[in-house]
PyMOL CGO cylinders between C-alpha atoms (Angstrom):
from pymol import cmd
from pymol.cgo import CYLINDER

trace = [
    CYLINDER, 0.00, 0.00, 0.00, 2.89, 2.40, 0.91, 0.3, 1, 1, 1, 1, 1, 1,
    CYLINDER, 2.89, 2.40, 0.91, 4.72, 2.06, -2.41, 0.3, 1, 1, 1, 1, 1, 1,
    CYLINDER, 4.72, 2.06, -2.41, 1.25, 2.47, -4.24, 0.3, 1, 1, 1, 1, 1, 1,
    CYLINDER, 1.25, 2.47, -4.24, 0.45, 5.77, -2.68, 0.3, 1, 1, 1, 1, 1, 1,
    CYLINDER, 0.45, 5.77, -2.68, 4.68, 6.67, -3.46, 0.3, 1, 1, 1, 1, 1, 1,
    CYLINDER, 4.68, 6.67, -3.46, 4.09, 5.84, -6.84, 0.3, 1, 1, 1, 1, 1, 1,
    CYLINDER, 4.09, 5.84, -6.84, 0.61, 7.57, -6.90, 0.3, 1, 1, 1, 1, 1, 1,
    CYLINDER, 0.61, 7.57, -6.90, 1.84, 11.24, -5.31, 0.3, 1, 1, 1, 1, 1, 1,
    CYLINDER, 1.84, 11.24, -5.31, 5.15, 10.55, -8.06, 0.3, 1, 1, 1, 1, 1, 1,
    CYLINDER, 5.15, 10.55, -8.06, 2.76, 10.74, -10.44, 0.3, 1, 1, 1, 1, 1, 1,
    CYLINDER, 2.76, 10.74, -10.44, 0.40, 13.86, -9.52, 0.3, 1, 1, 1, 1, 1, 1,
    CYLINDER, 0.40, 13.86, -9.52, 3.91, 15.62, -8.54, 0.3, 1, 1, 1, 1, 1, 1,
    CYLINDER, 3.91, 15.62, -8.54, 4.91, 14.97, -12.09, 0.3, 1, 1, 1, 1, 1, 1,
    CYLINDER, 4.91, 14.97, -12.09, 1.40, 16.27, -13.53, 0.3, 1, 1, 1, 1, 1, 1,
    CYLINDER, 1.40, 16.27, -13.53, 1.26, 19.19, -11.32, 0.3, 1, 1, 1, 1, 1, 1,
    CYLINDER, 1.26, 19.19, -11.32, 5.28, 20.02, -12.56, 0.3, 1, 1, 1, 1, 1, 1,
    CYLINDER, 5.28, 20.02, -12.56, 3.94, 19.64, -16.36, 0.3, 1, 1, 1, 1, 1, 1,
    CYLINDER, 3.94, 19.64, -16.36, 0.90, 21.67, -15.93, 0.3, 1, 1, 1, 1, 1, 1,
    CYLINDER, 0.90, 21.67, -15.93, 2.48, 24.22, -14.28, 0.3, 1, 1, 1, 1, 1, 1,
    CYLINDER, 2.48, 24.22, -14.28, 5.62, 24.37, -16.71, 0.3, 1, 1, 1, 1, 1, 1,
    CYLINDER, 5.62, 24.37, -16.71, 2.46, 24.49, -19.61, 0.3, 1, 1, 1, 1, 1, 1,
    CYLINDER, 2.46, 24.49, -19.61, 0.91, 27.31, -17.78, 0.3, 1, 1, 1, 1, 1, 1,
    CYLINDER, 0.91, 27.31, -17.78, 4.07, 29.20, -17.91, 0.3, 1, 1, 1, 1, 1, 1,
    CYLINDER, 4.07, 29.20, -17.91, 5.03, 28.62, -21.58, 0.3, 1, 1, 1, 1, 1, 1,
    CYLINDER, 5.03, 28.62, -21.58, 1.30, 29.84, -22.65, 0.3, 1, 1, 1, 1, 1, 1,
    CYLINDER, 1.30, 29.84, -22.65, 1.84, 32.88, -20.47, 0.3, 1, 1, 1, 1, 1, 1,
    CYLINDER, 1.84, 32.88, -20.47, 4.97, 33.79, -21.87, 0.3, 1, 1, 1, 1, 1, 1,
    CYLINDER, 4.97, 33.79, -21.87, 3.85, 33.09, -25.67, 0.3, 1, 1, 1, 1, 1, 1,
    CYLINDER, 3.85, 33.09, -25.67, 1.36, 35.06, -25.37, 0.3, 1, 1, 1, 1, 1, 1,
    CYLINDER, 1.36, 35.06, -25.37, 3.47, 37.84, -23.83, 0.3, 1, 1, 1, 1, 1, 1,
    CYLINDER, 3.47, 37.84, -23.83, 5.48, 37.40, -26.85, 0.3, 1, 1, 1, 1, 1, 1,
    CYLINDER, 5.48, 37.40, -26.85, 2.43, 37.70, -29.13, 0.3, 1, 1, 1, 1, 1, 1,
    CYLINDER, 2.43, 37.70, -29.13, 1.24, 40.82, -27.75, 0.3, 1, 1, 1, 1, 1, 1,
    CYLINDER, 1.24, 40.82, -27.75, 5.17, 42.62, -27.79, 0.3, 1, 1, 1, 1, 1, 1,
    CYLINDER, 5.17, 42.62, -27.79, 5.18, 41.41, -31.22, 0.3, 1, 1, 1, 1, 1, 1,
    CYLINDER, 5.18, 41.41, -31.22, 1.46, 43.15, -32.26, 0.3, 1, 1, 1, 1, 1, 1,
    CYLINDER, 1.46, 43.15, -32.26, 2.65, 46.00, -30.20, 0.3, 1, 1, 1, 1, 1, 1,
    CYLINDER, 2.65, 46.00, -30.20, 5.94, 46.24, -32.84, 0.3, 1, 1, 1, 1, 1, 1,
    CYLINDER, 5.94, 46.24, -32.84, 4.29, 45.93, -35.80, 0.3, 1, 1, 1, 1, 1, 1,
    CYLINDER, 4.29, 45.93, -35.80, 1.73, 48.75, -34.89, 0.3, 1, 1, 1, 1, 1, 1,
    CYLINDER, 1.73, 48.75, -34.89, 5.04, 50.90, -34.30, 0.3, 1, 1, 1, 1, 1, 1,
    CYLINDER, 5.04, 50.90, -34.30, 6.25, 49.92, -37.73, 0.3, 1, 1, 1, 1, 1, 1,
    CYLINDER, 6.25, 49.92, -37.73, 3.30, 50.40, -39.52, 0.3, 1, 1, 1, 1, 1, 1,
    CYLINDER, 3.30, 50.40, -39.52, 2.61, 53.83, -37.79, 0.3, 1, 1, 1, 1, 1, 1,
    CYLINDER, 2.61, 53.83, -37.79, 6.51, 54.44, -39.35, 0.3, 1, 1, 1, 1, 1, 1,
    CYLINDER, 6.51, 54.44, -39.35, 5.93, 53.60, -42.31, 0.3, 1, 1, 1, 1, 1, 1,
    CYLINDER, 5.93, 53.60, -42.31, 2.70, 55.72, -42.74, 0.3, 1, 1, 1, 1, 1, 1,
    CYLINDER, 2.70, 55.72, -42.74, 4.26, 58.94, -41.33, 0.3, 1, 1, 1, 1, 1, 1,
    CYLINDER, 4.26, 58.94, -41.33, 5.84, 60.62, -44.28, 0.3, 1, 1, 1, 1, 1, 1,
    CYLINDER, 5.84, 60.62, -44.28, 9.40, 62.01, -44.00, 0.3, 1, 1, 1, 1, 1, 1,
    CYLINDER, 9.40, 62.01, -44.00, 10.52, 65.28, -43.05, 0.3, 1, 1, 1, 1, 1, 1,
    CYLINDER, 10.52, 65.28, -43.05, 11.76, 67.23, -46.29, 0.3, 1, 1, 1, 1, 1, 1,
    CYLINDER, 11.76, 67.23, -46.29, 14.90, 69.15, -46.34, 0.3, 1, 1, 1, 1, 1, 1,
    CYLINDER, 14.90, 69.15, -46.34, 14.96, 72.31, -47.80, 0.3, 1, 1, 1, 1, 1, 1,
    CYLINDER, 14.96, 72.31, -47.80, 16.94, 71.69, -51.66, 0.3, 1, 1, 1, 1, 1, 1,
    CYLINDER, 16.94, 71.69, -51.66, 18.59, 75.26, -51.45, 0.3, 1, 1, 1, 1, 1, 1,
    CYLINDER, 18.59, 75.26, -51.45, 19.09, 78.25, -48.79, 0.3, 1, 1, 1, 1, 1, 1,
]
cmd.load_cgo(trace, "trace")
């Protein structure tokens, strides 16, 4: 009975430990998704802005 419940807290430790590591990973992708929306705003917002002129002659 003993080495049942070792084996059987092993095995939730395990799930808990891949669950949490899973929780993490989707956290941090989506931290990446929203820097990487955020960039492409900025570079789009660039790219619409026209540049400055210089002056040819003064």
């Amino acid at each position: 009975m003993n080495t049942l419940m070792l084996i059987c807290a092993s095995l939730a430790s395990l799930a808990f430990g891949v669950l949490l590591a899973y929780g993490v990973c989707r956290a941090a992708f989506a931290q990446l998704r929203h820097h990487a929306g955020h960039v492409a705003a900025q570079r789009a917002m660039a790219q619409v802005v026209a540049p400055v002129s210089q002056p040819e002659s003064l």
